[in-house]
NUMI-423251 format. One record per residue: residue number from 1; residue in three letters; x, y, z of N, C-alpha, C, O, CB in turn. Coordinates in Angstrom, 2 decimals. Glycine has a CB too. Example, Ala and Ser with C-alpha at 12.3 -4.5 7.8 and 13.67 -1.06 7.14 Angstrom:
2
pos | code | n_xx | n_yy | n_zz | ca_xx | ca_yy | ca_zz | c_xx | c_yy | c_zz | o_xx | o_yy | o_zz | cb_xx | cb_yy | cb_zz
1 | ALA | 13.19 | -5.69 | 7.80 | 12.30 | -4.50 | 7.80 | 13.20 | -3.30 | 7.80 | 14.24 | -3.32 | 8.46 | 11.31 | -4.47 | 9.05 .
2 | SER | 12.85 | -2.25 | 7.08 | 13.67 | -1.06 | 7.14 | 12.90 | 0.03 | 7.87 | 13.41 | 1.14 | 8.04 | 14.08 | -0.60 | 5.72 .
END
This chain:
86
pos | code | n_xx | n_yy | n_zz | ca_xx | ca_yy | ca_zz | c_xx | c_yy | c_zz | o_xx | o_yy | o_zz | cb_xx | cb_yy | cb_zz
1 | UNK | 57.83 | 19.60 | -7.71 | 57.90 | 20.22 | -6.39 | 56.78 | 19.64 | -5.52 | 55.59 | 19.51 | -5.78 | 57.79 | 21.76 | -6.50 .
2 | UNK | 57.50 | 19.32 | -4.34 | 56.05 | 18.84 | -3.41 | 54.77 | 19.86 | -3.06 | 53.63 | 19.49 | -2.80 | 56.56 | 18.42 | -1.86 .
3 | UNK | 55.20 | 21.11 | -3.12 | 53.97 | 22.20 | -2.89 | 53.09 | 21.82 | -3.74 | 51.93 | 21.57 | -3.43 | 54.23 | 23.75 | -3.14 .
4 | UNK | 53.64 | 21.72 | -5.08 | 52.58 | 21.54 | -6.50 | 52.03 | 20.18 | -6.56 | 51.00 | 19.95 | -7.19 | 53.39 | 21.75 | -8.06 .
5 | UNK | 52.83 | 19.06 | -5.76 | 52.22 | 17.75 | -6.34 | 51.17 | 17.65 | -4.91 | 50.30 | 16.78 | -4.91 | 53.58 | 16.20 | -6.68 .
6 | UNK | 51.28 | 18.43 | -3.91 | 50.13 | 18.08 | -2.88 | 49.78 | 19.16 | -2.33 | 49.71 | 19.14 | -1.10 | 50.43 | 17.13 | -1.79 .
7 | UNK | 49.55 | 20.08 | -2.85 | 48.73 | 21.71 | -2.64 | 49.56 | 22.01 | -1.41 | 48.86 | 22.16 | -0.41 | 46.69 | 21.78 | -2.25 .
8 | UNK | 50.58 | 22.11 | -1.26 | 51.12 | 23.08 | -0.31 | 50.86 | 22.88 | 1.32 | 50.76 | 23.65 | 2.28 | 50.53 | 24.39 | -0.72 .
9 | UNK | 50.82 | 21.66 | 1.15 | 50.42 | 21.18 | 2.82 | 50.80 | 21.48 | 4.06 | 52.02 | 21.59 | 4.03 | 50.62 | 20.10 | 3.06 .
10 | UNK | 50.38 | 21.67 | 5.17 | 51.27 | 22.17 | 6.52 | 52.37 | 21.46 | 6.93 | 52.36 | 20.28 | 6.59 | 50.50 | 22.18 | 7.76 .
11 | UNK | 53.21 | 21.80 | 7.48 | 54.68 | 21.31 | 7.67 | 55.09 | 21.05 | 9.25 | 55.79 | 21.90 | 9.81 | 55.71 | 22.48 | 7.02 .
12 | UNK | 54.82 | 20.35 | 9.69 | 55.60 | 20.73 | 11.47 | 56.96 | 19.95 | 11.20 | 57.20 | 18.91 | 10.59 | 54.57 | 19.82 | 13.28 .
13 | UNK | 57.51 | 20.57 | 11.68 | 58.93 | 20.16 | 11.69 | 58.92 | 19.11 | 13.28 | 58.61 | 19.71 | 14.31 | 60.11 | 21.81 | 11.71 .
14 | UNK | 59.12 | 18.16 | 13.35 | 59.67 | 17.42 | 14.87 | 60.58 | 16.69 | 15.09 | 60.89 | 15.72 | 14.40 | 58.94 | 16.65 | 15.46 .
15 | UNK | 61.30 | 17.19 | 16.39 | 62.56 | 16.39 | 16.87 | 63.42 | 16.09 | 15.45 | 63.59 | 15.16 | 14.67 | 62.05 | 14.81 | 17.72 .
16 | UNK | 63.89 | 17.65 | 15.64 | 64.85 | 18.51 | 14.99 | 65.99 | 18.65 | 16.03 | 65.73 | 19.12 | 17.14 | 64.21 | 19.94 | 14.54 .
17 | UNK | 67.18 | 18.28 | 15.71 | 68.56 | 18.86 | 16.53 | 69.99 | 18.26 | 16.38 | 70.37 | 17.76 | 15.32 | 68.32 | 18.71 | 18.03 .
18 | UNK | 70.56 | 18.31 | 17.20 | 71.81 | 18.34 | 16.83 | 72.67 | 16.82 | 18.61 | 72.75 | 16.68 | 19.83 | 72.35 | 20.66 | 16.79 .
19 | UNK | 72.96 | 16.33 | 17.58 | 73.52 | 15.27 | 19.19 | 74.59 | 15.60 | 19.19 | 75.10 | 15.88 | 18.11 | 73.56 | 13.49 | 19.33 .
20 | UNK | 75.43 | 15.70 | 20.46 | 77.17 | 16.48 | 20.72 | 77.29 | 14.74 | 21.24 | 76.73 | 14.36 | 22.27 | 77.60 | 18.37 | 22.40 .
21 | UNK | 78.18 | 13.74 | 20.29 | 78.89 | 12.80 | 20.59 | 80.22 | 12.95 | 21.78 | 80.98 | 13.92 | 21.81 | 79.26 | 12.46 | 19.31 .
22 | UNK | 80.27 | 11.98 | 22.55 | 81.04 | 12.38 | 23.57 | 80.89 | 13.65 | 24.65 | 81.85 | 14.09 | 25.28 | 82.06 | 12.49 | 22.98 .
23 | UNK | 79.40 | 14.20 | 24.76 | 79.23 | 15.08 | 25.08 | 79.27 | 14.79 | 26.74 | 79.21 | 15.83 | 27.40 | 78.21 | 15.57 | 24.36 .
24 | UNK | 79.37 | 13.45 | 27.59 | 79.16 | 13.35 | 28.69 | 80.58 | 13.14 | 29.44 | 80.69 | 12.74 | 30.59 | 78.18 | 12.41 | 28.82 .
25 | UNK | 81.69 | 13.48 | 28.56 | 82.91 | 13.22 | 28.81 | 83.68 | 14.64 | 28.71 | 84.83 | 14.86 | 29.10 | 83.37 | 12.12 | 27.89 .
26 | UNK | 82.80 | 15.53 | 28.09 | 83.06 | 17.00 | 27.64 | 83.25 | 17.93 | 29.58 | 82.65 | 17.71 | 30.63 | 81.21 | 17.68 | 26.36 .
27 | UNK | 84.25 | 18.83 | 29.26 | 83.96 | 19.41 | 30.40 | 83.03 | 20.17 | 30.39 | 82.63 | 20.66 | 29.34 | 84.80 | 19.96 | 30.87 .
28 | UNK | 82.54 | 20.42 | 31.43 | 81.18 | 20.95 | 31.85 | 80.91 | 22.21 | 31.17 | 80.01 | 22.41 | 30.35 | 81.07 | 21.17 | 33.38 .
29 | UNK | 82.12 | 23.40 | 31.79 | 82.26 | 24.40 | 30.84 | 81.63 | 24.59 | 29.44 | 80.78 | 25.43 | 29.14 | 83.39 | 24.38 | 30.68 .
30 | UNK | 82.28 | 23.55 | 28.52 | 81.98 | 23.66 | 27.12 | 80.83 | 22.58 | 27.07 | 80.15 | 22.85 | 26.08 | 83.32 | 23.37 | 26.10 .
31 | UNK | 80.38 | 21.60 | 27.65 | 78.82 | 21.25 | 27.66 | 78.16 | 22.29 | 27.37 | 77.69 | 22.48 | 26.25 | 78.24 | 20.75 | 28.91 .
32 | UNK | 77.98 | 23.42 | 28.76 | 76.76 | 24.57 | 29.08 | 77.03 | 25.35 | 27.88 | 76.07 | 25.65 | 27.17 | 76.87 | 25.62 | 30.65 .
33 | UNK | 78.36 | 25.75 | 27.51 | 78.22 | 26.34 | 26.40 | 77.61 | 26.14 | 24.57 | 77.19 | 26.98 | 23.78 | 79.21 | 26.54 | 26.55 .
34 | UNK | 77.80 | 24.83 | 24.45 | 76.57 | 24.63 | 23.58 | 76.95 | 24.99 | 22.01 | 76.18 | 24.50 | 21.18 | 75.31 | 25.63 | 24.14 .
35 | UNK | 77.93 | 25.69 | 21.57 | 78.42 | 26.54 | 20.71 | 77.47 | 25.86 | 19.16 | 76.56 | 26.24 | 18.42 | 80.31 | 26.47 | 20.79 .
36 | UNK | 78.27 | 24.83 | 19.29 | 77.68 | 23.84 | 17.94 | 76.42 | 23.57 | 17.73 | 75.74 | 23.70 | 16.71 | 78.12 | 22.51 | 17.92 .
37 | UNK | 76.15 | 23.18 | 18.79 | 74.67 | 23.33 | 18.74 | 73.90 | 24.63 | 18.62 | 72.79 | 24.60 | 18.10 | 74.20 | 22.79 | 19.84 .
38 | UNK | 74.24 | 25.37 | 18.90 | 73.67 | 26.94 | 18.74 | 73.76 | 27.35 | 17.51 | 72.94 | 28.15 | 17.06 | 74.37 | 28.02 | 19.54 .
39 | UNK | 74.86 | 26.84 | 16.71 | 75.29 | 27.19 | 15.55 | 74.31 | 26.36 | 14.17 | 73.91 | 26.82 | 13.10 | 76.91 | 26.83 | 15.63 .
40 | UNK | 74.17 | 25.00 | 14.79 | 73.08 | 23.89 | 13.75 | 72.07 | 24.26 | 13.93 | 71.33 | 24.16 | 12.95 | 72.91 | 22.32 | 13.95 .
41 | UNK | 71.43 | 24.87 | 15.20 | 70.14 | 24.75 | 15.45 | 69.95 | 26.39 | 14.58 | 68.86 | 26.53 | 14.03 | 69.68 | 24.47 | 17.33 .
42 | UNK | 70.81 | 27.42 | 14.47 | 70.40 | 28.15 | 14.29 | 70.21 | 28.19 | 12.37 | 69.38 | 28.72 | 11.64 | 71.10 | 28.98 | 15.17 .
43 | UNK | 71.11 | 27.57 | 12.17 | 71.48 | 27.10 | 10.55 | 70.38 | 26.81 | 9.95 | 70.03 | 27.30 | 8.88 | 72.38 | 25.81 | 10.31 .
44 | UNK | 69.33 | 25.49 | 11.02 | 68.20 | 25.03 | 10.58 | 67.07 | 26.31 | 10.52 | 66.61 | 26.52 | 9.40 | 67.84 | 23.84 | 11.51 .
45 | UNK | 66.70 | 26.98 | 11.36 | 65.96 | 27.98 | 11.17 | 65.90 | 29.09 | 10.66 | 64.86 | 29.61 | 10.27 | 65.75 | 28.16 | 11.80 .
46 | UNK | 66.88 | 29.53 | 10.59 | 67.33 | 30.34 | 9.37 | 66.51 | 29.62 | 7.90 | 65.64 | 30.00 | 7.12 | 69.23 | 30.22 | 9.28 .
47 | UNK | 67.02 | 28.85 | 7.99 | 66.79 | 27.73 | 6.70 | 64.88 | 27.36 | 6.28 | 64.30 | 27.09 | 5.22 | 67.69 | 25.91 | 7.39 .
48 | UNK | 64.52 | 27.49 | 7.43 | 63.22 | 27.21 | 7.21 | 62.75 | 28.91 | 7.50 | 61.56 | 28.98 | 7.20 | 62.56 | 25.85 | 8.29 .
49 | UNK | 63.17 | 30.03 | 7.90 | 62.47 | 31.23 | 7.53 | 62.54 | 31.10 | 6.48 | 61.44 | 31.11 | 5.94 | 62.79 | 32.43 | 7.89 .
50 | UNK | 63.57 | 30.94 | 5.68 | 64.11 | 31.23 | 3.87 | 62.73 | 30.46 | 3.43 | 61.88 | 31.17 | 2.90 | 66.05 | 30.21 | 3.09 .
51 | UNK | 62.48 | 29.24 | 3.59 | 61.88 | 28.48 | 3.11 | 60.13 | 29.46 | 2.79 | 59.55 | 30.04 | 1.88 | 62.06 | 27.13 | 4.13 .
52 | UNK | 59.95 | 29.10 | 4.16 | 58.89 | 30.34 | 4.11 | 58.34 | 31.42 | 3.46 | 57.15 | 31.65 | 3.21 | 59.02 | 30.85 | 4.71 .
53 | UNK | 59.75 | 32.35 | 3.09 | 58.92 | 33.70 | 3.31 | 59.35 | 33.87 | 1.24 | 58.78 | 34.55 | 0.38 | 59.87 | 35.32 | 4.98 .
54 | UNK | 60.63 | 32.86 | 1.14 | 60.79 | 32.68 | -0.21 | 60.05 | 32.05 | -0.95 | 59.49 | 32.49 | -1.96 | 61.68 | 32.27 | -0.44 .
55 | UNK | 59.99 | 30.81 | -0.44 | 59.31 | 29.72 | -1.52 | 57.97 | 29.57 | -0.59 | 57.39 | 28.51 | -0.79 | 60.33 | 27.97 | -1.83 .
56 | UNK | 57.47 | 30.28 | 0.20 | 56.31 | 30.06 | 0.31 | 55.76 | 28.16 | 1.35 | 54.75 | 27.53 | 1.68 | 55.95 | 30.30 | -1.40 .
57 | UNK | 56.90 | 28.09 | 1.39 | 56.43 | 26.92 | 2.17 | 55.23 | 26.53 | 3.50 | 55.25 | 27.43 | 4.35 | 57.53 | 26.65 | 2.61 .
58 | UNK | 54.60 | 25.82 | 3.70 | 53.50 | 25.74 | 4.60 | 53.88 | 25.56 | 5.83 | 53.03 | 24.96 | 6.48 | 52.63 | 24.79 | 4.31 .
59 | UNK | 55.32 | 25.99 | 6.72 | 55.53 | 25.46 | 7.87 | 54.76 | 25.74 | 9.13 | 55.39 | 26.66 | 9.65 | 56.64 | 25.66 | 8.05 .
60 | UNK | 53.97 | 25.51 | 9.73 | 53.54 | 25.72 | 10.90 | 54.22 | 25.84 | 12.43 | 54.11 | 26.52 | 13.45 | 52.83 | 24.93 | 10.86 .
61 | UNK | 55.02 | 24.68 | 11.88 | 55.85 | 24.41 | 13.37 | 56.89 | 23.69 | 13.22 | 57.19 | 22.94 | 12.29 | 55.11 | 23.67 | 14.47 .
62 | UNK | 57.83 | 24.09 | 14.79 | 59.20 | 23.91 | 15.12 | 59.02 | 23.51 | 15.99 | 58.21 | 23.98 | 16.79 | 60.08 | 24.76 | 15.18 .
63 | UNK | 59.93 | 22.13 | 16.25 | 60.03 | 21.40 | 17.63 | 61.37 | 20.91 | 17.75 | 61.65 | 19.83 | 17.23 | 59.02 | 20.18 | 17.80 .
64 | UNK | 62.37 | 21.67 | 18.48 | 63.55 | 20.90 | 18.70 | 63.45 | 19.47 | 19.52 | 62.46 | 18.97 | 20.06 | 64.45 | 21.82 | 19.42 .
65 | UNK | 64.67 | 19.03 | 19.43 | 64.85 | 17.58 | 20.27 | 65.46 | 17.61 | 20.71 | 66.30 | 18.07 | 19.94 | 65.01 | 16.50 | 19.98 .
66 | UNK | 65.99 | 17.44 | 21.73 | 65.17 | 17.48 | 23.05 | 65.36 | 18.61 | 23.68 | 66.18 | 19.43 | 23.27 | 65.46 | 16.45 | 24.00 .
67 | UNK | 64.58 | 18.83 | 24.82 | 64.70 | 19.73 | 25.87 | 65.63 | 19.66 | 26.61 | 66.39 | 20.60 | 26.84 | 63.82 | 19.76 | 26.57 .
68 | UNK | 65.77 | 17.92 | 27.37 | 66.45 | 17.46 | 28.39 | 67.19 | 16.63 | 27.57 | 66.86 | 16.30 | 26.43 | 65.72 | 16.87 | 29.53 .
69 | UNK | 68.08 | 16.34 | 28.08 | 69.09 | 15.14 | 27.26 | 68.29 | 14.13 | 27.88 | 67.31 | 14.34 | 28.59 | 71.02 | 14.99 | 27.61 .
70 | UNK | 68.93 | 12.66 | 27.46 | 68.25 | 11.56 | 28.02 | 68.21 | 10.72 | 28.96 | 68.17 | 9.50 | 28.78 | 68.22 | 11.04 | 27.53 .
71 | UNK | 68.20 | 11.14 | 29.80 | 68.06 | 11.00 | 31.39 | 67.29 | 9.68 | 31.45 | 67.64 | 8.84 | 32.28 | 67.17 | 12.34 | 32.22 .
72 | UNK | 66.33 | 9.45 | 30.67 | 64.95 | 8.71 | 31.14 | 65.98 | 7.16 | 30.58 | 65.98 | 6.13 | 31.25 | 62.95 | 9.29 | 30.02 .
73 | UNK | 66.59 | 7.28 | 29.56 | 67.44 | 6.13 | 29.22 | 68.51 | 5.63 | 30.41 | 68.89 | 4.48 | 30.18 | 68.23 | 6.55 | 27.92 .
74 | UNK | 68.98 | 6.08 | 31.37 | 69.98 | 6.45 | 31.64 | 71.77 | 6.44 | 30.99 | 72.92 | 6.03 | 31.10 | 69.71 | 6.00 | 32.53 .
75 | UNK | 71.11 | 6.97 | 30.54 | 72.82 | 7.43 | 29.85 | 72.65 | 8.42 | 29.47 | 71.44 | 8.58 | 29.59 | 73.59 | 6.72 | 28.63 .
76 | UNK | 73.44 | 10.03 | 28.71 | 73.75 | 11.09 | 28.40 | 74.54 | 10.99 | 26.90 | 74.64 | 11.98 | 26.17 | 74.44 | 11.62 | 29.54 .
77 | UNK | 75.01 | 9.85 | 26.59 | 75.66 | 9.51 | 25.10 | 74.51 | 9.22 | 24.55 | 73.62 | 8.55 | 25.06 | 76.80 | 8.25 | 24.88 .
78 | UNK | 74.52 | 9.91 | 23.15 | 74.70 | 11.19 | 22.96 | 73.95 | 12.35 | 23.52 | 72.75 | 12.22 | 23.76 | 74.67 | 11.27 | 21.87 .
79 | UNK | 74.50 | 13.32 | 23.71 | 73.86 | 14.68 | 23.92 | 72.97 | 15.76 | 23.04 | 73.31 | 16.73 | 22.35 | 74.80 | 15.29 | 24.21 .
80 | UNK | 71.38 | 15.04 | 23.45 | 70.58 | 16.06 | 22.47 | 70.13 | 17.42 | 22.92 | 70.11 | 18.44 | 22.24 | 69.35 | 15.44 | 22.04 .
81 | UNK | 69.65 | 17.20 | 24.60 | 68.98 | 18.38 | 24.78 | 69.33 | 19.82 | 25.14 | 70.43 | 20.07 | 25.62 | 68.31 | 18.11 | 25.49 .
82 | UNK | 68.22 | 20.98 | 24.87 | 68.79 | 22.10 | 25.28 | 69.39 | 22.03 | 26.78 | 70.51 | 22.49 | 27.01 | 67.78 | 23.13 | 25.12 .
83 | UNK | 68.75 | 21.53 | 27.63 | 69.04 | 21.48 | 29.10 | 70.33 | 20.74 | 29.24 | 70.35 | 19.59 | 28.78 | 67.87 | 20.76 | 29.95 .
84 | UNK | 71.40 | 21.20 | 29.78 | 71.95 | 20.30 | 30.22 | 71.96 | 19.35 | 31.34 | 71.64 | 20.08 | 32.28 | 72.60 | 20.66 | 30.17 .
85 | UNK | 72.15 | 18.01 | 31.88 | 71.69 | 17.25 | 32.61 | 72.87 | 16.25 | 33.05 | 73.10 | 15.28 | 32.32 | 70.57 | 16.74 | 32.00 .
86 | UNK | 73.64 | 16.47 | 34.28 | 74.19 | 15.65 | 35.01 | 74.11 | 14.56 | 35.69 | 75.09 | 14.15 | 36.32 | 74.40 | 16.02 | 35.44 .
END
C-alpha cells in the first residue's frame, strides 16, 4: 500500500474532470445542463470522501479542471469547464 510504503503523504488531487466530446456542437440547453458531468464529478468525490474517512487517506485537496472551458486555445472541443463559454 502506498500509505505504508511512504508514511501516508498529503494528496492534492489536480485538474480532475470530465471533457463532454462534441460538446460545442451540443445544444446549448443540454451544454448548461451538464448532467454527465455532474454525475463524474460527483462519482469522483464521493470516491475520495470514502477514501478518507475509510482508509484514512492523506487528501488535502480538490481541484477540478477547468473552471472555464478553453477559450484561451481558441476552440471549445473538448468541453472541460464548469463555466460554460460561447
Amino acid at each position: 500500500m502506498i500509505a505504508k510504503k511512504y508514511n501516508n503523504p498529503p494528496i492534492v488531487i489536480l485538474e480532475n474532470g470530465w471533457d463532454t466530446k462534441g460538446g460545442s456542437s451540443s445544444p446549448v440547453a443540454q451544454a448548461l445542463a451538464g448532467y454527465q458531468r455532474i454525475i463524474v464529478l460527483n462519482g469522483y468525490i464521493v470516491n475520495f470522501v470514502a477514501a478518507v474517512t475509510e482508509d484514512n487517506v492523506n487528501v488535502k485537496g480538490y481541484f477540478v479542471w477547468a473552471f472555464m472551458d478553453n477559450f484561451e486555445r481558441g476552440s471549445y472541443v473538448p468541453r472541460f469547464g464548469l463555466v460554460y463559454v460561447d
